[in-house]
N, C-alpha and C positions, 0 to 999 in steps of 0.2 A: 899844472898841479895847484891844489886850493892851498893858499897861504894861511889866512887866518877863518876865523867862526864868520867873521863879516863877510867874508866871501862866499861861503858856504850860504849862508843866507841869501847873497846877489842872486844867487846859480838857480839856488830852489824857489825863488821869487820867479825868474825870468821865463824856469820851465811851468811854473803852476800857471802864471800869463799865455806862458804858448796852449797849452792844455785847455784852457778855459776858454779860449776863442770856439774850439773845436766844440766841447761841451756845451757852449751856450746855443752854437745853431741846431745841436743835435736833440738841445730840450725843447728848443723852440719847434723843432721837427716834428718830432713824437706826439706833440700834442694834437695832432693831426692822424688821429689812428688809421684814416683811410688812408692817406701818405705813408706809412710804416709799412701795413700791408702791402702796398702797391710795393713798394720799395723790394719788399721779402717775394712778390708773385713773380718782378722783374728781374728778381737775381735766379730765380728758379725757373724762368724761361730761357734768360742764358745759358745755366745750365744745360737747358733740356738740348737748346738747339746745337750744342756744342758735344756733346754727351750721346744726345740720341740716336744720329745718325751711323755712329759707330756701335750700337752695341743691337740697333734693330735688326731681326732677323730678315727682313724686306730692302729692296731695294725701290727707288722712286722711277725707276726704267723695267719691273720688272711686272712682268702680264700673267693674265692666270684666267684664258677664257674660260676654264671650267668655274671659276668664283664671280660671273661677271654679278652687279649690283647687289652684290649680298650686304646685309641689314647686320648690326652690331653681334657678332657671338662669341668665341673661346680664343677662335683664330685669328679672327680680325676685329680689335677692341673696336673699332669706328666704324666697320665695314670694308668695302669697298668699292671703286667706282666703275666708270661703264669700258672701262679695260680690265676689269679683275685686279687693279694695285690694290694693296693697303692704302687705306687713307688718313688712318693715324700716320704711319712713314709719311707720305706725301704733307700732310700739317706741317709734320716736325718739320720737312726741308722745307717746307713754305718760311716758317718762322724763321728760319734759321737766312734765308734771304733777303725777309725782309729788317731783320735787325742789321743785315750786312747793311742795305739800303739806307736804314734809317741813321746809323750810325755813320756810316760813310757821308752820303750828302749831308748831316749835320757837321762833318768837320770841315767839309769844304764850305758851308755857310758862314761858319764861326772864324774859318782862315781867310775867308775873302772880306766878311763883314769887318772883322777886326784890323784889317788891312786900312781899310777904305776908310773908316769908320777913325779910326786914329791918328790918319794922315791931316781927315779933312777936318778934323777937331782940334789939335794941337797947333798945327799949323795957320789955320783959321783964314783971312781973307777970302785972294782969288782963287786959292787953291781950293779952300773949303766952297766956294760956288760953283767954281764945275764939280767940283766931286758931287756935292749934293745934285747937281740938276739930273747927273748922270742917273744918280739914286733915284729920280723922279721918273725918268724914262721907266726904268726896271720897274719901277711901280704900276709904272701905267698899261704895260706890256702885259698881256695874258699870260700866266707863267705856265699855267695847263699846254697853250697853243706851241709855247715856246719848247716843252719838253717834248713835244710833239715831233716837234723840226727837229730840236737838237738828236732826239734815237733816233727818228730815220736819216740821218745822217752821217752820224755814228756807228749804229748799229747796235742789234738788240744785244745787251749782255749786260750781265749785272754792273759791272763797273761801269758800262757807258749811260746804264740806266740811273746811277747814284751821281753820276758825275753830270748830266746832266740838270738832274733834280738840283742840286748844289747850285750848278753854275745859275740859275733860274730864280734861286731861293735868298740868297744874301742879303738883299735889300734893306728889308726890316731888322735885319742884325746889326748891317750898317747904319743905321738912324740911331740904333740903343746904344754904340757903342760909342757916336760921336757926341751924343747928350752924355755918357758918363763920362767923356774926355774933357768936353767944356766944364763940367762942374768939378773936375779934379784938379782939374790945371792952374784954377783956381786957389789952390790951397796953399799953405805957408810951407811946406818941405818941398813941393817943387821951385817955389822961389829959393829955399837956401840950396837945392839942386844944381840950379842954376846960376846959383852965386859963386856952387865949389866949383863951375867950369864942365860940370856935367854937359854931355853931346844930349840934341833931342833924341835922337834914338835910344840912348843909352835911359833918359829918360821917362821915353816912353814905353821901355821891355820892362824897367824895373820897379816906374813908380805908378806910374798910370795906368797901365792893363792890369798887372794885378790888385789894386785897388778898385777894377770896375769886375772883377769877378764874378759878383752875386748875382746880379743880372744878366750877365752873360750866362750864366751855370740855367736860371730858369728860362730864358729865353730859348736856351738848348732842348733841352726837356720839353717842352712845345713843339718844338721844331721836327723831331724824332719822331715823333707820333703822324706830324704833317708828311714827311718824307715818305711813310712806309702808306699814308693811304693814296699818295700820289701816282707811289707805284703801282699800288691793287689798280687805281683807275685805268691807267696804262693796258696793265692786263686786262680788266674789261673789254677794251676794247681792242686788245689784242695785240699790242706794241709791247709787251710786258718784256719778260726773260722770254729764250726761242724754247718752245715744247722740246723733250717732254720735261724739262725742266721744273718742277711744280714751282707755283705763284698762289699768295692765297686771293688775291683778285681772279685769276685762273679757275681756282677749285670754285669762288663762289660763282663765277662765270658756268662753269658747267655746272654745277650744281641747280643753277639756279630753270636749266632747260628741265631738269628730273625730279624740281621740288615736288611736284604731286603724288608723284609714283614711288620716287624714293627718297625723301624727305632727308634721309641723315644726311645725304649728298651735300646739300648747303648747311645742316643745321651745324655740324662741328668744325669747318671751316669759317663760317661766319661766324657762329657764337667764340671762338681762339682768336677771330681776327678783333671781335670786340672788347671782349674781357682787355687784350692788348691794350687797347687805345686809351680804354679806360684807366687803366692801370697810369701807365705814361702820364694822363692828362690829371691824376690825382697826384702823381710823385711830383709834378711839377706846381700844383698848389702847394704841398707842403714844402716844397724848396723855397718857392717866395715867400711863405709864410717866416720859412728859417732866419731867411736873410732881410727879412722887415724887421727893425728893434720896436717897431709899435706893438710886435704882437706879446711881447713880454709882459 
């Protein structure tokens, strides 16, 4: 309970503090109107993929040789492809996979990177030089080649396909996250941290990772967009998710045998798979724009 006015005061000070953190990245955001929109296209592709698949009349396993390659009309917004599906349906569950993807092996990047990355930063010496050389190898390793080995090993499925991707993808998470730990660690409240008999770990869940946030948050945002075309490449060449699973590497793959004849085949699978990336690759301008104070 607020005892006196003076306290009422502390209270409404400490919440307008909290509040204006939040407000000041979100002005610094905004002013990046291509980042808003992306922001607004990205919540409405989640939507969609989330959404869509449950209320389309189509299934992405379902054949209709009498419609085979028919061209955008009443019935089928996008068409359809050289099995008679809808390929609007088939989009949707493309999308809808590869956010799984994207998202997925971006949180195994972000949990391994953050891992590695804070062990070998806090800790510093000989720990910090194998961790890093480790970091060096992963760098040096084809990570294409690698996600190669690791699905034929595993096997084709979405899960082995993001976890892959992920396991492959860390590396440069781990570099950002150990430069934001050398430069934090540095600071005057982890030394009184450590004065009150704070444990590293304790130290480093609560003062150091979330003080390297920002960059961790755009680094993601990158990464997301990297993960889902890693997948498409997969499909390309045919390591993707197992048919008839749609993939929009997949739809552009075949599409791309029928561009002449049947043009829509690739143009709305590729034109959803780019709008995507673009989207992703401007939301994450304006995220590092947010959390840069120079841009104010």
């Amino acid at each position: 309970m607020v005892e006196n006015y003076n306290d009422v005061k502390t209270i409404n000070t400490f919440e307008i503090k909290e509040r204006s953190y939040f407000s000041i990245l979100w002005g610094r955001f905004k002013k990046n109107k291509m980042a808003v929109i992306s922001l607004y296209f990205i919540i409405f592709l989640i939507v969609v993929a989330i959404v869509g698949p449950l209320v389309s009349p189509y299934h992405y396993t379902m054949m209709d040789y009498t419609a085979l390659y028919q061209t955008p009309n009443a019935k089928h917004w996008m068409g359809t492809d050289d099995g008679g599906r809808d390929l609007a349906t088939l989009i949707v569950y493309g999308l809808r996979n590869a956010l799984i993807v994207g998202f997925g092996a971006g949180l195994v990047e972000v949990f391994i990177g953050i891992l590695i990355g804070a062990i070998a930063g806090y800790l510093g010496g000989q720990v910090d030089n194998i961790l890093m050389r480790f970091v060096d190898i992963m760098f040096a390793l084809p990570s294409f080649l690698l996600n190669l080995v690791l699905v034929v090993v595993l096997g084709r499925s979405l899960f082995t396909i993001l976890l892959a991707i992920g396991l492959t993808s860390w590396a440069g998470m781990a570099r950002l996250v150990r430069g934001q730990v050398l430069t934090v660690k540095q600071l005057e409240y982890i030394e009184a941290a450590k004065a009150l008999g704070a444990s590293n770990l304790t130290i480093i869940l609560r003062y150091v990772i979330p003080n390297s946030v920002g960059p961790i948050a755009v680094a993601l945002s990158f990464n997301i967009p990297g993960a889902m075309m890693m997948e498409s490449g997969l499909s390309l060449i045919g390591l993707g998710v197992m048919p008839p699973m749609p993939s929009w590497g997949g739809l552009i793959s075949q599409g791309s045998r029928w561009m002449l004849s049947y043009p829509h085949m690739i143009l709305f699978p590729a034109g959803a798979f780019a709008l995507t990336i673009l989207a992703f690759t401007f939301f994450g301008d304006g995220l590092r724009d947010a959390f840069d104070p120079k841009t104010e």
